[in-house]
TORFI-408798 format. One line per field, with one value per atom (N, C-alpha, C, O, CB): atom name; x, y negated, z negated; residue in one letter; residue number from 1; chain. Coordinates in nm, 2 decimals, always signed. Glycine has a CB too. Layout:
REM TORFI-408798
atom <- c(CA	...)
px <- c(X	...)
py <- c(Y	...)
pz <- c(Z	...)
rest <- c(a	...)
nr <- c(NUM	...)
kette <- c(A	...)
//
This chain:
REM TORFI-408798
atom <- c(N	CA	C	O	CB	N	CA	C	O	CB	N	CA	C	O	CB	N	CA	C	O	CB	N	CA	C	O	CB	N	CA	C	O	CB	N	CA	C	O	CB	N	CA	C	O	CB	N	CA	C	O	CB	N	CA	C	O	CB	N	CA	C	O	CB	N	CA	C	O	CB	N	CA	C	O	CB	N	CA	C	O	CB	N	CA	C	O	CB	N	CA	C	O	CB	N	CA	C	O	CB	N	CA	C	O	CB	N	CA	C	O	CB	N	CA	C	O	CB	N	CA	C	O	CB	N	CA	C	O	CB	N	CA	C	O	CB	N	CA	C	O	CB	N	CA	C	O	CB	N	CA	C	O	CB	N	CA	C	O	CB	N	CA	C	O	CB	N	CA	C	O	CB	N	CA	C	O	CB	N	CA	C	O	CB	N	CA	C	O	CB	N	CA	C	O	CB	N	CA	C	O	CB	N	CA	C	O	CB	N	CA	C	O	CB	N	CA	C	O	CB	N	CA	C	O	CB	N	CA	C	O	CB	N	CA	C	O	CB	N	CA	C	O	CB	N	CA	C	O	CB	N	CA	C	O	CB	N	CA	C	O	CB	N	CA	C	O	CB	N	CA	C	O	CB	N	CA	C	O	CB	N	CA	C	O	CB	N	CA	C	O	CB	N	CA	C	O	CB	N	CA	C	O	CB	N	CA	C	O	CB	N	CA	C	O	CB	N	CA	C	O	CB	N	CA	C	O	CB	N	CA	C	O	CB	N	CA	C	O	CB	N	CA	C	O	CB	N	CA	C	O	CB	N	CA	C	O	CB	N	CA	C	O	CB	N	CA	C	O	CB	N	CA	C	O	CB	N	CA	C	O	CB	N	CA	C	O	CB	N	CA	C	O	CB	N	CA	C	O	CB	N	CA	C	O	CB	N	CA	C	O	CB	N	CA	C	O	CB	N	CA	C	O	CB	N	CA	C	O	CB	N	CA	C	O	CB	N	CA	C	O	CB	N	CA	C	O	CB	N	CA	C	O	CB	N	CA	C	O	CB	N	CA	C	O	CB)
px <- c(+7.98	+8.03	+8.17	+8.24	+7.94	+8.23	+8.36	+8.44	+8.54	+8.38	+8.37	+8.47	+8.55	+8.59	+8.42	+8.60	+8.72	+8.81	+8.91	+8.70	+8.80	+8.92	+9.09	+9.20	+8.85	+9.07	+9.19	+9.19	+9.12	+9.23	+9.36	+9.38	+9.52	+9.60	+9.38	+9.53	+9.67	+9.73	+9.85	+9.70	+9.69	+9.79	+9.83	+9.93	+9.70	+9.78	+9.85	+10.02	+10.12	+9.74	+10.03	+10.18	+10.28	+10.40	+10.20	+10.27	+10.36	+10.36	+10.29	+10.49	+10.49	+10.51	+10.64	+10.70	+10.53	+10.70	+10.87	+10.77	+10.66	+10.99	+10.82	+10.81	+10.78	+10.66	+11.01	+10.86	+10.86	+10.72	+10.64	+11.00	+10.71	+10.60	+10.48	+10.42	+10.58	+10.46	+10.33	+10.29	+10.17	+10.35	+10.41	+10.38	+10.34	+10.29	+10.46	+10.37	+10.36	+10.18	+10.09	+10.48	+10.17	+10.04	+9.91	+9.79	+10.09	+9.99	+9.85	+9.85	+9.76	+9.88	+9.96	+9.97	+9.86	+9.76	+10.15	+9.87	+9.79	+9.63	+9.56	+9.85	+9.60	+9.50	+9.43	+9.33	+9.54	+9.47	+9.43	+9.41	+9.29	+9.52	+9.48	+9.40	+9.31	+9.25	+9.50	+9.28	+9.18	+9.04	+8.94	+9.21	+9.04	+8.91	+8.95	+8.86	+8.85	+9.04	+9.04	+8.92	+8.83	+9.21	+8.97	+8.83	+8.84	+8.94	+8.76	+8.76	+8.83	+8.92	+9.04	+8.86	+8.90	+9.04	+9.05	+9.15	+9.17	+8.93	+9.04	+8.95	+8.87	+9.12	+8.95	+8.91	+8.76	+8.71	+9.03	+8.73	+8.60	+8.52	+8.43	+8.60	+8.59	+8.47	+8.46	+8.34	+8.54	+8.58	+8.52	+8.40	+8.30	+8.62	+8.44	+8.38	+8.21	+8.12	+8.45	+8.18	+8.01	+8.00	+7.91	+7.95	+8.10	+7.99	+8.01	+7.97	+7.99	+8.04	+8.01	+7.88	+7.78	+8.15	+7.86	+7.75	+7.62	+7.51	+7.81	+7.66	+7.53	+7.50	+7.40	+7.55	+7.61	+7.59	+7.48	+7.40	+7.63	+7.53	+7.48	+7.34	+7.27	+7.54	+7.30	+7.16	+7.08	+6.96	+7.14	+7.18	+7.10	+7.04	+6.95	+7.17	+7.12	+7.13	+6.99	+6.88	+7.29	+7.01	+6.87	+6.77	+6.70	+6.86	+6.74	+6.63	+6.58	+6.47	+6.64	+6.69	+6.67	+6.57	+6.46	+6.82	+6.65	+6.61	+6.50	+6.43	+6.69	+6.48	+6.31	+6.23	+6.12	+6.26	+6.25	+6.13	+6.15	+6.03	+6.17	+6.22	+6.21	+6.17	+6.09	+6.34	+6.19	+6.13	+6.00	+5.92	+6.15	+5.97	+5.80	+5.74	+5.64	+5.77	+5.79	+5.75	+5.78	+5.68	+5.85	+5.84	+5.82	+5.70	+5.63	+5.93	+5.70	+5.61	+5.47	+5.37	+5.61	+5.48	+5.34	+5.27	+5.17	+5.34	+5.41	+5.37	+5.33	+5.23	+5.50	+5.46	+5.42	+5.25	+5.18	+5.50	+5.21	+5.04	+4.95	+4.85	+5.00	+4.99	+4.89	+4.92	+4.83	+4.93	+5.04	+5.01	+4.98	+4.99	+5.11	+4.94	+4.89	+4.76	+4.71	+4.94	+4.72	+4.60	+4.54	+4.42	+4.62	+4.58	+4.57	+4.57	+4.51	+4.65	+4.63	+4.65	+4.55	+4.47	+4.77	+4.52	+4.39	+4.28	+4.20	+4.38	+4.25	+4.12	+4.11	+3.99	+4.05	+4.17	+4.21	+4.18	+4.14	+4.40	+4.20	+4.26	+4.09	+3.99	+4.35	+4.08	+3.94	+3.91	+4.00	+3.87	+3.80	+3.77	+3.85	+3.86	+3.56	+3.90	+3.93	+3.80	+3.81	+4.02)
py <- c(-7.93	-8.06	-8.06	-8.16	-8.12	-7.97	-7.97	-7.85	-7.79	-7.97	-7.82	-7.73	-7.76	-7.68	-7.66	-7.90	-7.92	-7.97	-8.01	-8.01	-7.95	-8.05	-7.96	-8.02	-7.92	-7.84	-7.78	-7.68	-7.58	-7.71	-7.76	-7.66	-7.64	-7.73	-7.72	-7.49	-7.48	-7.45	-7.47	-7.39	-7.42	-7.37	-7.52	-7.53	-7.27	-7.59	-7.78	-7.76	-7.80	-7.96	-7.70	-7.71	-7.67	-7.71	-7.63	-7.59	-7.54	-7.40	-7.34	-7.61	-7.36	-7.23	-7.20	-7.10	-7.16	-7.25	-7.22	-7.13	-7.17	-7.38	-7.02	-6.99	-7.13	-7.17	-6.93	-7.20	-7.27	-7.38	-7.42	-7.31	-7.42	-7.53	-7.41	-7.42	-7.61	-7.29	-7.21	-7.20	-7.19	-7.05	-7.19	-7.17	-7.27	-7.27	-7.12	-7.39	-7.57	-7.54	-7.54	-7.71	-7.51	-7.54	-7.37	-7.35	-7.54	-7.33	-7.24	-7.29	-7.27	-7.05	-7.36	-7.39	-7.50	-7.50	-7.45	-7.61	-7.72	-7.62	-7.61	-7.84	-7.56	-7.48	-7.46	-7.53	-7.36	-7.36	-7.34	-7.49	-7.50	-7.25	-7.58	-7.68	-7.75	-7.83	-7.78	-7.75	-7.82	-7.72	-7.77	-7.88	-7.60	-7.51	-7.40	-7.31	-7.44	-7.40	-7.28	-7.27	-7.34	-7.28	-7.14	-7.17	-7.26	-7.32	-7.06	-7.29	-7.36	-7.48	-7.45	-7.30	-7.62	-7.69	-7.73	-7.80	-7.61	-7.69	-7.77	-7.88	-7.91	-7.68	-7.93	-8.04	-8.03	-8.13	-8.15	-7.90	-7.87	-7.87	-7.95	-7.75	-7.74	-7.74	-7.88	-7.91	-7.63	-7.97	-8.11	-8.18	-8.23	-8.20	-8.17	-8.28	-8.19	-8.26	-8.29	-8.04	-8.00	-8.05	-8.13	-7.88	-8.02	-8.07	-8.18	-8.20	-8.03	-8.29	-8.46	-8.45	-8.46	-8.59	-8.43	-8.45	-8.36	-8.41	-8.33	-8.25	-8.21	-8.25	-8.22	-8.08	-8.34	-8.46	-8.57	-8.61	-8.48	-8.60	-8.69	-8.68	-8.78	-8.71	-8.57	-8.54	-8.54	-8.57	-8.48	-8.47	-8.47	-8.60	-8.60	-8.42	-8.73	-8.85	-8.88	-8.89	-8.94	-8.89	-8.91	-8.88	-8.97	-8.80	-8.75	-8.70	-8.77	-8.82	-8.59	-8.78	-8.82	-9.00	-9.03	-8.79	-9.08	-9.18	-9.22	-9.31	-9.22	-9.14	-9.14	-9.10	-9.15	-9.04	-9.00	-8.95	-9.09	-9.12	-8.77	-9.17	-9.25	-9.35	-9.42	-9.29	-9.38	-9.52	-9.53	-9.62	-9.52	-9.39	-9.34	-9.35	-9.43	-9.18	-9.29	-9.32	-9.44	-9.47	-9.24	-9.55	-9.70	-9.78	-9.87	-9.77	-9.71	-9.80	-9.78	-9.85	-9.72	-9.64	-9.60	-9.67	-9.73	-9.44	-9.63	-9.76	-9.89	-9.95	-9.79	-9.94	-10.09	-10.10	-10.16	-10.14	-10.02	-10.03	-10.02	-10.09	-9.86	-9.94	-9.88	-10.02	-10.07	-9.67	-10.07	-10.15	-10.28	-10.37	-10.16	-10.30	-10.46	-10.39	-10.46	-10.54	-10.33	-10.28	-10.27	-10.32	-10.15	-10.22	-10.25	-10.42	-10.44	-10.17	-10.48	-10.62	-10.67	-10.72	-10.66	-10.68	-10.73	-10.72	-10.81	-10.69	-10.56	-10.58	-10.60	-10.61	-10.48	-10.62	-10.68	-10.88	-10.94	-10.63	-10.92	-11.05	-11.13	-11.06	-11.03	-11.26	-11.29	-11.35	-11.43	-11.35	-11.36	-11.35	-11.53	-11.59	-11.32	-11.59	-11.70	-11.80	-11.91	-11.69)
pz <- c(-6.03	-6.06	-6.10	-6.07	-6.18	-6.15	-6.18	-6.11	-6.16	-6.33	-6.00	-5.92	-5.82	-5.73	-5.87	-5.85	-5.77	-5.84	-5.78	-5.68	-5.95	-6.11	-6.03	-6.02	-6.40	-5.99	-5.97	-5.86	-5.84	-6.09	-5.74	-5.62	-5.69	-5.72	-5.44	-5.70	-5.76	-5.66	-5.68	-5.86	-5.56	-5.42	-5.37	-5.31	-5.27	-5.39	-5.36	-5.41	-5.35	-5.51	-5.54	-5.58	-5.50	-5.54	-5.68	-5.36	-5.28	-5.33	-5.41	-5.29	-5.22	-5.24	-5.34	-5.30	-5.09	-5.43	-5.52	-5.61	-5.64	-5.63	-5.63	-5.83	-5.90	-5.90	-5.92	-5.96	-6.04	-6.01	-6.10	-6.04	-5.87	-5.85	-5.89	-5.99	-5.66	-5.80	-5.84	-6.00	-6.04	-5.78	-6.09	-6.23	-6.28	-6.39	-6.31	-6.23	-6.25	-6.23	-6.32	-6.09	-6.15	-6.07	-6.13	-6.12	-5.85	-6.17	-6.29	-6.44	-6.52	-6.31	-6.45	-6.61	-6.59	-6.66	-6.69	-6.48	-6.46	-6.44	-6.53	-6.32	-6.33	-6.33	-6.47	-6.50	-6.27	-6.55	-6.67	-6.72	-6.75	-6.74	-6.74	-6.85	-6.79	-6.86	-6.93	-6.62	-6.59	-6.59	-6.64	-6.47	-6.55	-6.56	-6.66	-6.67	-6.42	-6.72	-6.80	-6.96	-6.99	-6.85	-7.02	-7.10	-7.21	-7.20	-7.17	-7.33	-7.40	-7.41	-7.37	-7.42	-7.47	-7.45	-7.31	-7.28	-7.49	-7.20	-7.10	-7.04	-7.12	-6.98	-6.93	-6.93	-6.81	-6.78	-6.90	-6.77	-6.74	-6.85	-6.88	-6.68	-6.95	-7.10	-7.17	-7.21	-7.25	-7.18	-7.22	-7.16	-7.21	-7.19	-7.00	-6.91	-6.96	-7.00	-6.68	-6.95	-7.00	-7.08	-7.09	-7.03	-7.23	-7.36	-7.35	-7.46	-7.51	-7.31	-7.31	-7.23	-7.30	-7.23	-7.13	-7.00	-7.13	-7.16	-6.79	-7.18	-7.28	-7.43	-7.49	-7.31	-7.48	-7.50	-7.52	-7.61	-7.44	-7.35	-7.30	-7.27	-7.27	-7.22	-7.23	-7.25	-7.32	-7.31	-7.22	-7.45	-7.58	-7.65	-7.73	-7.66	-7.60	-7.65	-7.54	-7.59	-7.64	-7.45	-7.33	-7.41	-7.47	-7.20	-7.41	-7.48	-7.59	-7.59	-7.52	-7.70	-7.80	-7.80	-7.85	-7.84	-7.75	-7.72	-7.64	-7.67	-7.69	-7.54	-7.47	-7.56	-7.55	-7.34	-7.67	-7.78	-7.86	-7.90	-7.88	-7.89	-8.03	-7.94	-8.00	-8.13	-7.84	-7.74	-7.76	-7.80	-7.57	-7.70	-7.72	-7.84	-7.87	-7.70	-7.90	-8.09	-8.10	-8.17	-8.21	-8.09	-8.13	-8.09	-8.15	-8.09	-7.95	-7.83	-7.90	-7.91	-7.64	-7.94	-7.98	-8.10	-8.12	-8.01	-8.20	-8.34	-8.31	-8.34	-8.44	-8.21	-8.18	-8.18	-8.25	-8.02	-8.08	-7.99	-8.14	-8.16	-7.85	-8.21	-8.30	-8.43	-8.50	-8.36	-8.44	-8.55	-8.51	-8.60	-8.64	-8.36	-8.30	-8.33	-8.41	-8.11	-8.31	-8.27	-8.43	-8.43	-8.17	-8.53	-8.64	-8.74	-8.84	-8.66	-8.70	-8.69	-8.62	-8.71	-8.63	-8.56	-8.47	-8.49	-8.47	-8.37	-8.54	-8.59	-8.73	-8.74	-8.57	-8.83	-8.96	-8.95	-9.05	-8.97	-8.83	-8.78	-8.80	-8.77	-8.59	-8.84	-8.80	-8.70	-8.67	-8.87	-8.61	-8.47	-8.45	-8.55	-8.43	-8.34	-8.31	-8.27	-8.24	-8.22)
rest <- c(x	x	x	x	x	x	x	x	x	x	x	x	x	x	x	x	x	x	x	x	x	x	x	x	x	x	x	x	x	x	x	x	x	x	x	x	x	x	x	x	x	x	x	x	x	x	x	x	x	x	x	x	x	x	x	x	x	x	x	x	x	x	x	x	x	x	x	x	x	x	x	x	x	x	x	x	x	x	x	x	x	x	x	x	x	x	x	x	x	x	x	x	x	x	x	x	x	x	x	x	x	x	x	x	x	x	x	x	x	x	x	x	x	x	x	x	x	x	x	x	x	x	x	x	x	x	x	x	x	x	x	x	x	x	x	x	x	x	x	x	x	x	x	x	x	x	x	x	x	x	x	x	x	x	x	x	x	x	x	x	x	x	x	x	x	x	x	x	x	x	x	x	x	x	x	x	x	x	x	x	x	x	x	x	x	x	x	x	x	x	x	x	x	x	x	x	x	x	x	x	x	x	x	x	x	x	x	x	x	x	x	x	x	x	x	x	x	x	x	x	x	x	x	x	x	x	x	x	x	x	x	x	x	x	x	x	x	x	x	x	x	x	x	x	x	x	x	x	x	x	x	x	x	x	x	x	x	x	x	x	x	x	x	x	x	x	x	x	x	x	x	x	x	x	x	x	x	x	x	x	x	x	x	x	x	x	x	x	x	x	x	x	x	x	x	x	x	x	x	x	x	x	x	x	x	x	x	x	x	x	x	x	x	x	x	x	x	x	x	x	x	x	x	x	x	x	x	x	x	x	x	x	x	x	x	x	x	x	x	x	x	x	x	x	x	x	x	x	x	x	x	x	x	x	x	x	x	x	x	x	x	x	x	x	x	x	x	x	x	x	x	x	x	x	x	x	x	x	x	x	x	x	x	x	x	x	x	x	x	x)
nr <- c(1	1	1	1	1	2	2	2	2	2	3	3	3	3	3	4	4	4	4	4	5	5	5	5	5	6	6	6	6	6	7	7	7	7	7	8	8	8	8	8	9	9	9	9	9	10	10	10	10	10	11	11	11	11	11	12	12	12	12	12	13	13	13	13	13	14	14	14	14	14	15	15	15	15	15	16	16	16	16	16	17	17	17	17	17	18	18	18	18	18	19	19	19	19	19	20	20	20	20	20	21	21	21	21	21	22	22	22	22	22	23	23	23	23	23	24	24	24	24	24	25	25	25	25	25	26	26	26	26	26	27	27	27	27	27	28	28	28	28	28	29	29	29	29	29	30	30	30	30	30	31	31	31	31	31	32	32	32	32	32	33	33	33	33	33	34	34	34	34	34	35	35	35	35	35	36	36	36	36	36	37	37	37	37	37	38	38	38	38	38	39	39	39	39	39	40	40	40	40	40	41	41	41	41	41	42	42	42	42	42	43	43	43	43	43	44	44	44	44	44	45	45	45	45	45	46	46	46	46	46	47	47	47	47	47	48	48	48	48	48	49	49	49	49	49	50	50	50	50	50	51	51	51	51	51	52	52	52	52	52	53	53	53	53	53	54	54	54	54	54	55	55	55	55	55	56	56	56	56	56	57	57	57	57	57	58	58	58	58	58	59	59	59	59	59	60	60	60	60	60	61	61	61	61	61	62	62	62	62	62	63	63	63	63	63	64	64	64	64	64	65	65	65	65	65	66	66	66	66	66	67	67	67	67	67	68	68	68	68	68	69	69	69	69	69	70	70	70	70	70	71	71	71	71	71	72	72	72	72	72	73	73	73	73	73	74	74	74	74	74	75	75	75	75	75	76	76	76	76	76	77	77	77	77	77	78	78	78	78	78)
kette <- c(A	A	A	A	A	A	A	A	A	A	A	A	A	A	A	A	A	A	A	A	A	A	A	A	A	A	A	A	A	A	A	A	A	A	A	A	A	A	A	A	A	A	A	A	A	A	A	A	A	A	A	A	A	A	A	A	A	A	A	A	A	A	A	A	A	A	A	A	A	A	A	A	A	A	A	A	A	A	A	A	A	A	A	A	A	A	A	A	A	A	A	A	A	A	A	A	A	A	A	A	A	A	A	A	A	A	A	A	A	A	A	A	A	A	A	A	A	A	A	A	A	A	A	A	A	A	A	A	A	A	A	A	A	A	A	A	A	A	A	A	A	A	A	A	A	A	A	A	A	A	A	A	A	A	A	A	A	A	A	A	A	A	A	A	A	A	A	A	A	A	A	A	A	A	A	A	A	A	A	A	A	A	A	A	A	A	A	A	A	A	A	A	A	A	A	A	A	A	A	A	A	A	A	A	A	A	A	A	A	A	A	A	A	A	A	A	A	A	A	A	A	A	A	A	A	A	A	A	A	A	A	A	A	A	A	A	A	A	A	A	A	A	A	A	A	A	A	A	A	A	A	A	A	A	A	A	A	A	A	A	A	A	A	A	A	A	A	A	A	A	A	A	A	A	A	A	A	A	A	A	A	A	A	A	A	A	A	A	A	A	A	A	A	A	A	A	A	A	A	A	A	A	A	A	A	A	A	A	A	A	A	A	A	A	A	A	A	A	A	A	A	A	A	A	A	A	A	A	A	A	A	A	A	A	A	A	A	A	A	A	A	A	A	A	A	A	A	A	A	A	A	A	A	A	A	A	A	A	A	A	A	A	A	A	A	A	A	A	A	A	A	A	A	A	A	A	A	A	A	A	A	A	A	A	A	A	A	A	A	A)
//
């Protein structure tokens, strides 16, 4: 997913463009701080929040059912 963030050879061929173009390299896939390691832990994150929220959806849905269902038979017949 993030293996195209950086072509450092795009910079040309000078000294100065090639060093332009690993300094950019490193902050797009380097370790740490750069904007690959951002772009995983947001997306793991983001999953975590997924998860999270399908378990409490489930757990509401379930209460909801169980306290109509509780209510109802409590309820006197119509």
């Amino acid at each position: 997913m993030t293996a195209n963030l950086s072509k450092p050879e795009a910079f040309g061929d000078l000294p100065s463009a090639q060093m332009l173009g690993a300094k950019f390299h490193r902050l797009a896939v380097g370790e740490e701080r750069s904007a690959r390691f951002a772009i995983k832990q947001q997306i793991e994150i983001i999953k975590t929040m997924r998860e999270f929220f399908q378990h409490y959806f489930a757990s509401v849905e379930a209460t909801d059912a169980e306290t109509a269902s509780t209510i109802e038979a409590l309820s006197p017949p119509r």
